[in-house]
VMD Tcl script that draws the C-alpha trace (Angstrom):
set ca {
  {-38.44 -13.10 68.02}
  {-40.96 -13.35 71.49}
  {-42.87 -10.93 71.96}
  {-41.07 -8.79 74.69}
  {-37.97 -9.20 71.92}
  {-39.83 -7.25 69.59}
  {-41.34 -4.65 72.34}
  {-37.35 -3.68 73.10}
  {-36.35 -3.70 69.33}
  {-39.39 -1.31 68.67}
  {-37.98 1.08 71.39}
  {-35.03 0.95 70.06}
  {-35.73 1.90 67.06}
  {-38.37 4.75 68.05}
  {-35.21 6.64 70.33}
  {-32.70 5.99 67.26}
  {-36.00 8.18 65.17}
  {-36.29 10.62 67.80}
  {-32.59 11.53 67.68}
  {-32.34 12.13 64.14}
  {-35.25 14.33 64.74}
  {-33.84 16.70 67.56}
  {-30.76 17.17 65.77}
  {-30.62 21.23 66.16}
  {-31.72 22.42 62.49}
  {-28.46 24.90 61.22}
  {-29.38 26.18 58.26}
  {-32.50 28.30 57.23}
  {-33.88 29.29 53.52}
  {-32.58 32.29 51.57}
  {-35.12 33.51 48.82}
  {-34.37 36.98 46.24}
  {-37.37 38.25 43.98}
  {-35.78 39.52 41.00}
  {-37.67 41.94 38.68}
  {-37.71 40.99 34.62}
  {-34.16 40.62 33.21}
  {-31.61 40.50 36.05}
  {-29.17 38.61 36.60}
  {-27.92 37.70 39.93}
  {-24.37 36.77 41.31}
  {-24.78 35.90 45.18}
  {-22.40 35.20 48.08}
  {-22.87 33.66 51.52}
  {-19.43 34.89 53.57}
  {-18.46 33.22 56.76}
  {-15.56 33.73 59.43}
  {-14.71 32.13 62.47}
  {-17.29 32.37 65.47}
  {-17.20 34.80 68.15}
  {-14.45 33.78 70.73}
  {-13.01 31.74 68.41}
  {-9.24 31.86 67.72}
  {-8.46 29.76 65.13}
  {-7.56 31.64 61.48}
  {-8.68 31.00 58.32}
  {-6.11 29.10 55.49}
  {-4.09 31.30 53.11}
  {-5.69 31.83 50.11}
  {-4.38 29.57 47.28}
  {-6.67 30.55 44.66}
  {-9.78 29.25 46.25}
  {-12.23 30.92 48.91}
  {-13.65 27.67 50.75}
  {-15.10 30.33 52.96}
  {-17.29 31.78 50.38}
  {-20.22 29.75 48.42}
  {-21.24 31.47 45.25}
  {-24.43 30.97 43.42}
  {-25.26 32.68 39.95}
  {-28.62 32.93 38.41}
  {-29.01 34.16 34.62}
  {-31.71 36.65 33.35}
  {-35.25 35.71 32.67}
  {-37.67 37.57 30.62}
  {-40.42 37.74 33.81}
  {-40.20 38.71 37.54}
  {-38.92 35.30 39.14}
  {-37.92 33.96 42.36}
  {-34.46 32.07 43.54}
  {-33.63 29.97 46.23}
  {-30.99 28.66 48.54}
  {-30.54 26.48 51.48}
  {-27.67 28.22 53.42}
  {-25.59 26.52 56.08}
  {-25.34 28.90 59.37}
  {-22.00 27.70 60.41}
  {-19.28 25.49 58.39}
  {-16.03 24.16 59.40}
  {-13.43 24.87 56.97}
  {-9.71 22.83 57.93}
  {-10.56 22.44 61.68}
  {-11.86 26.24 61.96}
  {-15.51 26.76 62.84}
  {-16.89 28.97 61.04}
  {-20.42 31.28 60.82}
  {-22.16 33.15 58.35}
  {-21.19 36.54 58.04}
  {-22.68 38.04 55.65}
  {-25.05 37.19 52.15}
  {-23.55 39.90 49.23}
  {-25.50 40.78 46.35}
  {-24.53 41.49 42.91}
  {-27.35 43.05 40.69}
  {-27.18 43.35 36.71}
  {-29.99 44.40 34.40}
  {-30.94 44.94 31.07}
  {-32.48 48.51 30.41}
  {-32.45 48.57 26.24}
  {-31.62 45.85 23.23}
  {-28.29 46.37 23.15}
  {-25.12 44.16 24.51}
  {-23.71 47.51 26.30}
  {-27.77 48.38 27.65}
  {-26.95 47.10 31.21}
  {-26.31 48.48 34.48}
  {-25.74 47.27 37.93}
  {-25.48 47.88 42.09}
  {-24.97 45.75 44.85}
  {-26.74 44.80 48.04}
  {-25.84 42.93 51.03}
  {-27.55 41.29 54.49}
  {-25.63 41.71 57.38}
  {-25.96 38.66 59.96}
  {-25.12 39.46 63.15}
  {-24.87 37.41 66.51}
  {-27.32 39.99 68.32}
  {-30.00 42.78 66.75}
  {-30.17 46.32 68.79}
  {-33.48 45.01 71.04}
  {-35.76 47.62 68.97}
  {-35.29 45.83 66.25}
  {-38.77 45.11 63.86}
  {-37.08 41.88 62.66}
  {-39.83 39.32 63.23}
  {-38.13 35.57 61.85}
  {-41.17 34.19 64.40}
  {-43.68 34.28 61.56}
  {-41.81 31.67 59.40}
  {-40.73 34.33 56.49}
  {-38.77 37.66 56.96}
  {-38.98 40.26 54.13}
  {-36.35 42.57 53.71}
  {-37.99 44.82 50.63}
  {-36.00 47.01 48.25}
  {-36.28 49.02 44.95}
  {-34.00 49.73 41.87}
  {-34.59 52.55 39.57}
  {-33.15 53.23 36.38}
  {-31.22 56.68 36.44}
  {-30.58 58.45 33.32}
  {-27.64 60.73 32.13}
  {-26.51 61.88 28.90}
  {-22.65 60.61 27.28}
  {-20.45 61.69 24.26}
  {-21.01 64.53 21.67}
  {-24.48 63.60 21.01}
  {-25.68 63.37 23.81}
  {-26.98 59.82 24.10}
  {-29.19 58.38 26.58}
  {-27.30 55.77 29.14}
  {-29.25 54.49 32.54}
  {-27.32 53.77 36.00}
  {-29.08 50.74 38.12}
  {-29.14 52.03 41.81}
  {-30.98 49.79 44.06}
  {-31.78 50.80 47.86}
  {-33.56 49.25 50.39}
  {-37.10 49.96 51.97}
  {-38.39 50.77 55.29}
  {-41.81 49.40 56.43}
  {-43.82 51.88 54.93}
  {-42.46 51.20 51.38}
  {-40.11 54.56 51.59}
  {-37.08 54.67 49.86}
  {-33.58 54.94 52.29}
  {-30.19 55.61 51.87}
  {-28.93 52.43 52.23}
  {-28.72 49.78 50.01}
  {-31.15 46.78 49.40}
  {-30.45 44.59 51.94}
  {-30.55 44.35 55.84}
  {-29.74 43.01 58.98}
  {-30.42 39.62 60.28}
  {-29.96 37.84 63.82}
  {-28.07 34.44 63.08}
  {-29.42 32.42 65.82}
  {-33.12 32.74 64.97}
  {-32.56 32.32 60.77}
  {-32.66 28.37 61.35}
  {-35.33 26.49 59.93}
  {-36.79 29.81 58.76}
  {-36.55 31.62 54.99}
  {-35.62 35.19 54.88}
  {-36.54 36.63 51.55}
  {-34.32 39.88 49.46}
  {-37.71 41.24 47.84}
  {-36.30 42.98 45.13}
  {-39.01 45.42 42.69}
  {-38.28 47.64 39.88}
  {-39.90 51.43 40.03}
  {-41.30 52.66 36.89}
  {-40.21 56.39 37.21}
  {-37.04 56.90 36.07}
  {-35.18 59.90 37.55}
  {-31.62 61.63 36.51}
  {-28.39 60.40 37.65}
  {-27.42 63.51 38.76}
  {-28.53 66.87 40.08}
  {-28.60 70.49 38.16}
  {-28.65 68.84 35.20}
  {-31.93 68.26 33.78}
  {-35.45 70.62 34.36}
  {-39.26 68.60 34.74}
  {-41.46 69.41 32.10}
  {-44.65 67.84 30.62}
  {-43.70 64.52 29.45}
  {-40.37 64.09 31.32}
  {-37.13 65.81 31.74}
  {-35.19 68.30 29.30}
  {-31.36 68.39 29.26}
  {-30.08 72.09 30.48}
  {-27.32 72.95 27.51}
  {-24.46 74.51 29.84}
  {-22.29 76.67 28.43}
  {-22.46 75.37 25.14}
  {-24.21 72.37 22.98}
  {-20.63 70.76 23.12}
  {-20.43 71.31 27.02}
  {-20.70 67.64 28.29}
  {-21.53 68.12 31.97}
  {-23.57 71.09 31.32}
  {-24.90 72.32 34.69}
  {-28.02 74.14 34.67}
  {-27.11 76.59 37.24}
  {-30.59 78.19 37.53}
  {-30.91 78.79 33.06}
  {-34.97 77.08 33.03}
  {-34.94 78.22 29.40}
  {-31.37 76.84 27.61}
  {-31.59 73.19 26.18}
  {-29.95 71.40 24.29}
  {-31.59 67.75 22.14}
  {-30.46 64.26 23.21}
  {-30.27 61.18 21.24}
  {-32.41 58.29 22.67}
  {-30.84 54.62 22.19}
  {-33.14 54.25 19.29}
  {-30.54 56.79 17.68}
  {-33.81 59.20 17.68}
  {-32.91 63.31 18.49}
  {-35.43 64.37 20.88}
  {-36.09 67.43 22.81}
  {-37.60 65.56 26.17}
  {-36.40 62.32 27.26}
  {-38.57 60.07 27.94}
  {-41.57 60.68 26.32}
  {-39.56 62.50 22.87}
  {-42.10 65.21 22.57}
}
mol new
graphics top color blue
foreach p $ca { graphics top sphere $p radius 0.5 }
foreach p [lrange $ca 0 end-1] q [lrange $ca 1 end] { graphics top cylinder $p $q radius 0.2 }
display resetview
């Protein structure tokens, strides 16, 4: 090959590079922080764009609009990680990504039946209210929540069970209504990682109100009506208790401390 041979092939070659490299990048990083000992079911949803008109195919046992990633418990705080397509094409319909569901499960105690569990979700919208703090410019967005254990009292002894409730955080680490989770602007998620920081409070608080009175060491269960009175409302009585049995199968006066 002469030299002015090679000069065009190089060329050549060099534009063939450069198009592979502006290829528009569609799909961006999703990262979850999981707390010791959960378990994690996630699912990226998609539908057909705005403005589009085509439908999505009957169901026939299968949801090709739905990818579905499970990760199994682990004994330390750990971190999970998926490369998510922003749009998909599923039997000629395009299609974008909705929505990224979460399904929590944790263990709280030794036994099989010592598990509870919530659910979170990020929202991905086409446009974000223009006050939004979202910031995908700085490579990673954190969207921060926190579970707590919540503890109530079941059966004719009284035993200690724990509800998993998991809500999301506001910039200044305060707890919200909502649940863990968020809201995300699909057109600037690619090439970037959004991360579900996920944390696990160590005060445990009970499941429901009227029920239980502070004290030093933790929480005494109000006795109702009777000892056998299973929802036993406090109703203002500061002085009627009644014991509970901890998971240990130990009777205690105060949960959690047993004093």
């Amino acid at each position: 090959m002469n030299k002015r041979g090679w000069h065009a092939g190089f060329l050549l070659g060099m534009a063939g590079l450069t198009g592979c490299t502006l290829k528009p990048v569609d799909s961006f990083t999703l990262e979850v922080d999981l707390p010791a000992q959960f378990e994690l079911k996630t699912a990226a949803n998609y539908g057909p764009a705005t403005g589009e008109t085509c439908t999505l195919p009957r169901r026939r046992g299968k949801r090709p609009e739905r990818k579905v990633f499970f990760t199994e418990y682990k004994a330390v705080a750990s971190r999970v990680s998926y490369e998510l397509p922003l749009s998909e094409r599923v039997e000629g319909c395009p299609l974008v990504l909705r929505s990224v569901e979460f399904g929590f499960t944790a263990k709280w105690g030794v036994r099989s039946t010592d598990v509870g569990g919530d659910v979170g979700a990020i929202s991905i919208l086409d446009q974000l209210a223009p006050d939004s703090q979202w910031t995908p410019e700085l490579g990673v967005t954190e969207l921060r929540g926190q579970c707590e254990w919540r503890f109530r009292t079941v059966g004719p002894l009284h035993g200690i069970r724990k509800i998993l409730q998991c809500r999301s955080l506001d910039t200044t680490g305060q707890t919200q209504k909502t649940r863990a989770g968020g809201l995300a602007q699909r057109d600037r998620l690619a090439g970037k990682t959004l991360r579900m920081s996920l944390t696990l409070s160590d005060v445990e608080t009970p499941a429901f109100d009227n029920n239980w009175v502070a004290v030093p060491g933790g929480w005494k269960r109000c006795r109702g009506t009777s000892f056998e009175d299973r929802y036993a409302f406090c109703n203002g009585d500061t002085t009627h208790f009644k014991p509970i049995t901890m998971p240990d199968g130990r009777v205690c006066d105060v949960y959690p401390s047993c004093n």
